[in-house]
N, C-alpha and C positions, 0 to 999 in steps of 0.2 A: 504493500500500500504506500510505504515511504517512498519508494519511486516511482509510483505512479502520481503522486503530489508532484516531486519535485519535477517529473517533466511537465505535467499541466502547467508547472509557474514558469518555467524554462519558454514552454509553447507561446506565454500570455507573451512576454518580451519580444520574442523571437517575431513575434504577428501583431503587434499593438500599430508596427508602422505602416500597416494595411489598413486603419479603420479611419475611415471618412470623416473627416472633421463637418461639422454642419449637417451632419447626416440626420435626418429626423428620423429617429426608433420605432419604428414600427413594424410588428408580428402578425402577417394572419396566417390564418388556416391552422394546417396542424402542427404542431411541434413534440418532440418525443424526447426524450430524455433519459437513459439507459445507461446505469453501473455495477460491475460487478460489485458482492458484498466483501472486496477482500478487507476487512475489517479484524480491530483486536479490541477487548478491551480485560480486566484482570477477572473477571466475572465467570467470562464465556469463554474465553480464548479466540480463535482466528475464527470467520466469519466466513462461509463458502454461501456460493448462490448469488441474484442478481435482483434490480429493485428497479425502478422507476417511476416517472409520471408523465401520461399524457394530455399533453394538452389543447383547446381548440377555442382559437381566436377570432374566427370567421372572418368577418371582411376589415379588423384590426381598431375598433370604434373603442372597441374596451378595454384595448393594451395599456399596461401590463398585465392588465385583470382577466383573465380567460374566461368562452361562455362557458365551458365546461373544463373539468380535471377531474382524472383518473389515474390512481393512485396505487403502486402494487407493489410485492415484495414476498420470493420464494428462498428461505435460504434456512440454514443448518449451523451452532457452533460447535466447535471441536471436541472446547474442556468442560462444560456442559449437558452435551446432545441436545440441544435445546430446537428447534424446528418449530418455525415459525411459517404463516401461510396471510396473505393479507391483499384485501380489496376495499377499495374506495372510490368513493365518487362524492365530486363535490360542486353545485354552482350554484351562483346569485343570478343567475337568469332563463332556468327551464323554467322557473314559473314567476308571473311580474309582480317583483316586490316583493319575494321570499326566497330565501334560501336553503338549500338542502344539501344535505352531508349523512350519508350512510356510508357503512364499512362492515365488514367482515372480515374476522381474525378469529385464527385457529392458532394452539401454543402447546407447543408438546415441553416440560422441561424434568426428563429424569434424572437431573441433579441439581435441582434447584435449590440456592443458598436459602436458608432460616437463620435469621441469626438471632431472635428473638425479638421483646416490644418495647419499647420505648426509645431505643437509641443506644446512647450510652450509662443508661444505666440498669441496662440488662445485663448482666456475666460481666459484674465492675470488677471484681475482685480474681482477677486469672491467674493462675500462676505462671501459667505462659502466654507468652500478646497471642492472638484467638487466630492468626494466620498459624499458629504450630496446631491448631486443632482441627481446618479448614483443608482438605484432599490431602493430607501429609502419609504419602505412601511406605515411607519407612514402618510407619504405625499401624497400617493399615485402617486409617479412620477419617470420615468426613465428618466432623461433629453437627456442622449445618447442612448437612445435606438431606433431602427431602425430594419428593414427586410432586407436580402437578401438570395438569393437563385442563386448558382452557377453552373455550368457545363462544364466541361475542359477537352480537349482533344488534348495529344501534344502527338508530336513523333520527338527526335531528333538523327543526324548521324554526325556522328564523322570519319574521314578517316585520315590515314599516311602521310605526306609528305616526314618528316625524321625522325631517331629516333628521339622519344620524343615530336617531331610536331606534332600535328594535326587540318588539319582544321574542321571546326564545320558548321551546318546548319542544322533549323527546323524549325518545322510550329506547332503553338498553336493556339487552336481554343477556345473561349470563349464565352457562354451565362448567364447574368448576371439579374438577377430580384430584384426589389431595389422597398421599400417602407416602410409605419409605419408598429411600429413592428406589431408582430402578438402576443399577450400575451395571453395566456393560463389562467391568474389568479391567484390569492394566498388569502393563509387566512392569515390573522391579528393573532398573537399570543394569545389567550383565546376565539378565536371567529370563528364558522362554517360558517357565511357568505363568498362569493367569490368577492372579491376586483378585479380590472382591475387597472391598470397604464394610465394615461389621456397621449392619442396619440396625443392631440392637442397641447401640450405643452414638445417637445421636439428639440433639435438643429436641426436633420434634418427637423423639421418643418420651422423653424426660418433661416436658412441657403437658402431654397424653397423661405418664404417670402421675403427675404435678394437680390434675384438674385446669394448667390455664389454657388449655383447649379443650373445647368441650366434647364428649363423645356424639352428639348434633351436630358436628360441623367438621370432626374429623377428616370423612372420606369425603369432605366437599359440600356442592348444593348447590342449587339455581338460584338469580339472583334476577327480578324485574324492576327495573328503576325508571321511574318517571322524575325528569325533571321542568321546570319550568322557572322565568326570569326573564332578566332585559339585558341589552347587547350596548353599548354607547360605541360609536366607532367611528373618528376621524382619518383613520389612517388615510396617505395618498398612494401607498399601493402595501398590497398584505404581504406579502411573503418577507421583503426587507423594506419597514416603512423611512421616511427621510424627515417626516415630521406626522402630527397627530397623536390621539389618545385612542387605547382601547380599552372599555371598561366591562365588568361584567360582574354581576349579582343574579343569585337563582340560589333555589332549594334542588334536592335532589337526594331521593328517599327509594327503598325499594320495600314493593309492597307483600313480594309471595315470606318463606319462612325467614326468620330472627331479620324484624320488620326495625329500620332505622329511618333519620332523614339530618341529612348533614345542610350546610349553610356555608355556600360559598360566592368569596370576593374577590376580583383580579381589576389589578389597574396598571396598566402599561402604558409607557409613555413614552415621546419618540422627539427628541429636539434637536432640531438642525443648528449645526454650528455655522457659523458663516465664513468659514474660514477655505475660500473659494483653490481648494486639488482640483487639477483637470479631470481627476476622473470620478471627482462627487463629493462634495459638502463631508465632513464625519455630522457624526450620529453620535447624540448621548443617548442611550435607553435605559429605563428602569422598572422593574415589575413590580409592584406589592401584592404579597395574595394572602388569604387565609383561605381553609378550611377546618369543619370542625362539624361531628355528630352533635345535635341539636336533642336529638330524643332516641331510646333503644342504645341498641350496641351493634358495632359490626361484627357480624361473624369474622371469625381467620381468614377466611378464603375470598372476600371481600377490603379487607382494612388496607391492603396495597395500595388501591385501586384510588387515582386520582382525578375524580371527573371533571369535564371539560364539555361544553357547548360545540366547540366546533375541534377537529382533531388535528392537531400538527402534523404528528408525526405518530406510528403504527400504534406505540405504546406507551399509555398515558398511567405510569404507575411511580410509587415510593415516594421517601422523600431520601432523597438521595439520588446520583448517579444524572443522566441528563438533559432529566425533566424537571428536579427542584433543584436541588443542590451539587453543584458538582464539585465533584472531589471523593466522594463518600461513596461505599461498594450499593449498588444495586438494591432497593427498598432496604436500605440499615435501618432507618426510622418508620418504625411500626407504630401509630399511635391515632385516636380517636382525633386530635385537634393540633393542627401547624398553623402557626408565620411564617411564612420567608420575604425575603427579596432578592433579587437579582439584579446589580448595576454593571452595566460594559459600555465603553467606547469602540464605537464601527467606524473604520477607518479604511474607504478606497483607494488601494495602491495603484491599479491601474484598469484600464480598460478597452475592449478591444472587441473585434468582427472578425471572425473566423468560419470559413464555408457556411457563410451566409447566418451564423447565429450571434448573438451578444454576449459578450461575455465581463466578468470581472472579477478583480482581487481583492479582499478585504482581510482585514485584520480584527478582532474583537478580542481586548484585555478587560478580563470583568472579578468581579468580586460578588459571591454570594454566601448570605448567610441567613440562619433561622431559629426557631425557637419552638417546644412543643409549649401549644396552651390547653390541651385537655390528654391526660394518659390515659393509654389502655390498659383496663384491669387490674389496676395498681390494688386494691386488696385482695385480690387472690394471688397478684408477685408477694406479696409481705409475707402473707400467711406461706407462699411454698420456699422463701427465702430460709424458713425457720426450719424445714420440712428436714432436710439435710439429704436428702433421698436421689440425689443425682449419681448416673452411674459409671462407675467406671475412669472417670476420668478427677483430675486434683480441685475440682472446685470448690471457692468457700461458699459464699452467699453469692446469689445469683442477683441479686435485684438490689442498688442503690437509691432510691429513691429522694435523696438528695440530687443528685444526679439529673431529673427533669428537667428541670429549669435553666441546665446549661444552655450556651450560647456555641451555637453550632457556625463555623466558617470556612471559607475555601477562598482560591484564589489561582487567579491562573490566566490564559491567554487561546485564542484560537486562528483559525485561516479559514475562509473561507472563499469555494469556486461558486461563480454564480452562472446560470446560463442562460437568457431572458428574463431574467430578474426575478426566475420563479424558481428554477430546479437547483438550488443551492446543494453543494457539499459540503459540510462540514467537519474540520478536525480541532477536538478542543482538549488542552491538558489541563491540569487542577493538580492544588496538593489539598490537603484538608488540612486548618489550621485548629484544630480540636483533636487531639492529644487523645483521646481515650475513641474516635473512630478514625483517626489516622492509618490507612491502609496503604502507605507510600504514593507514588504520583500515578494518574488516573487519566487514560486514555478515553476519549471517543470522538469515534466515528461514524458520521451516520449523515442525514437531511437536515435541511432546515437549522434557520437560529432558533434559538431556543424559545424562544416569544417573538 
């Protein structure tokens, strides 16, 4: 993947003194967009398979803005097995003066990380940092390792009220399969024998004995969620705005078994600097968001899941990794109620026309950070803190609860390829500056900025 970046940046140079000064930007018809997933990040390992989106501008009236996009992605990771299957559609003009966004995603993950709820102050007290407990093959143990297998089907609509207003409502549908991992195996380094990772000794097992997963929600469950809200949206084009606000307020509840309704708020904001690069204005941007269970409780197989009105990118989950916070391994924070925010500067290095498409360089150095404001199941962590009953491995007390209210942060820098100012690539590192979920520096790669 590193050199496939470095020639893209090598290509932009090499061809920027082909692009038409005075040229007026404009895309119609179709456009396509097509990458393989050679991807890494510390989670899942390397990334095989291909993603894309297509887009359809018609006679170019509402460029950058396409009448339609579609949206798709077949791929497999290594250290994981995790397979993943995804379809989207998205536009503000098959019907006049609403918007639609449906998708379908399928998620196979037989060794999906659990690392427990709240953040950092679950398993405060290690005797070893929690990477010696995580796929450590000399041992033969994954302590967080677990099953799950996914299936999602949303559709949501967007209509006017007044310029810039709109209200929002949709229906997600979810089926969830949840248990020990499924491990495929590995070899020991000098040796053909096939090793397995011991299923009986891991948190999700310990968590099952513990009571703080329920035997209801163990093996999974369906999840129907209705939401409804309102939309504020300045932006002067979505995918990478140069100025505007995007705001957003709605509930969002599900109504079949262990029935909850969370409450959430996102404010994004997008300011141009005026400080006139040939190849575009920087950008300050900033997100403020909350979410938070309002009534009920989440089941396990649900508390990941972080909803959204309209969908960025395939998967909209944790708090962690990057969709909230980056730096942090993949849903590390498990909990009923977050803050965050996200601040970066977007900054165009260059720009350019290339067989016949647009392209650009950007740069984004950002800083995020968050805070939990409601925990998960904090009195049944107290009570199984006491319990002493974890097996197998040196731990003392599982649950800090001092610990909540920490102040969680990261920090880091990105690149990003654009291609009609819609089909962005994005590469971003982070370290996490919080000490107790510091899992060293943090790769990804994937679509889209991140708001």
């Amino acid at each position: 993947m590193k050199k496939l970046l470095i020639s893209a940046v090598l290509a932009a140079f090499a061809f920027s003194a082909f692009a038409q000064e005075g040229e007026k930007e404009i895309k119609k018809g179709w456009s396509f967009g097509l990458l393989p997933t050679a991807t890494y990040s510390v989670d899942n390992g390397f990334q095989a398979g291909a993603f894309g989106d297509v887009y359809y501008y018609g006679d170019g009236g509402t460029y950058p803005d396409p009448l339609h996009k579609i949206s798709w992605e077949a791929s497999y990771f290594t250290k994981s097995h995790r397979m993943r299957l995804y379809l989207a559609y998205d536009s503000k003009y098959l019907i006049p003066n609403m918007r639609i966004n449906a998708s379908v995603t399928y998620m196979n993950d037989p060794l999906y990380s659990f690392w427990g709820y709240n953040g950092g102050a679950s398993l405060a007290h290690l005797s070893q940092p929690y990477d010696f407990y995580w796929t450590n093959k000399d041992l033969g143990i994954n302590y967080y390792g677990m099953s799950r297998k996914m299936l999602r089907i949303l559709a949501n609509v967007q209509g006017r009220i007044v310029d810039h207003l709109n209200w929002a409502a949709g229906i997600n549908f979810w089926n969830w399969k949840l248990g020990d991992m499924q491990d495929t195996g590995y070899k020991k380094e000098g040796s053909d024998q096939k090793y397995y990772y011991d299923k009986s000794s891991t948190l999700y097992r310990d968590y099952l004995a513990l009571g703080l997963i329920k035997a209801d929600e163990a093996a999974g469950g369906m999840a129907l969620e209705l939401n409804a809200g309102l939309v504020y949206d300045t932006r002067d084009i979505e995918a990478a705005p140069n100025h505007g606000i995007w705001a957003e307020a709605y509930l969002n509840g599900n109504v079949l078994q262990h029935q909850y309704l969370k409450a959430c708020m996102y404010f994004r904001h997008y300011i141009d600097i005026p400080i006139h690069i040939p190849a575009g204005d920087p950008v300050f941007a900033y997100r403020l968001a909350w979410q938070q269970t309002i009534l009920g409780e989440t089941p396990i197989y649900m508390i990941q899941n972080n909803p959204l009105l309209v969908q960025r990118n395939m998967i909209s989950e944790g708090f962690g990794s990057s969709n909230t916070i980056r730096g942090l391994r993949e849903n590390r924070i498990l909990t009923e109620g977050m803050a965050w925010a996200n601040v970066e500067l977007r900054v165009k290095l260059v720009n350019f026309k290339l067989f016949n498409q647009y392209f650009y360089i950007a740069v984004n150095p950002f800083f995020d950070a968050g805070i939990i404001t409601k925990a998960y199941r904090t009195a049944e962590l107290e009570a199984a803190s006491k319990m002493n009953i974890i097996t197998n491995l040196p731990f003392g007390e599982i649950y800090d609860a001092s610990k909540v209210g920490d102040f969680v942060s990261s920090a880091g820098a990105g690149l990003k390829i654009a291609m009609n100012q819609n089909f962005i690539v994005s590469v971003e590192l982070a370290k996490c500056l919080y000490k107790p979920l510091d899992a060293g520096m943090w790769l990804g790669i994937g679509i889209n900025y991140q708001f």
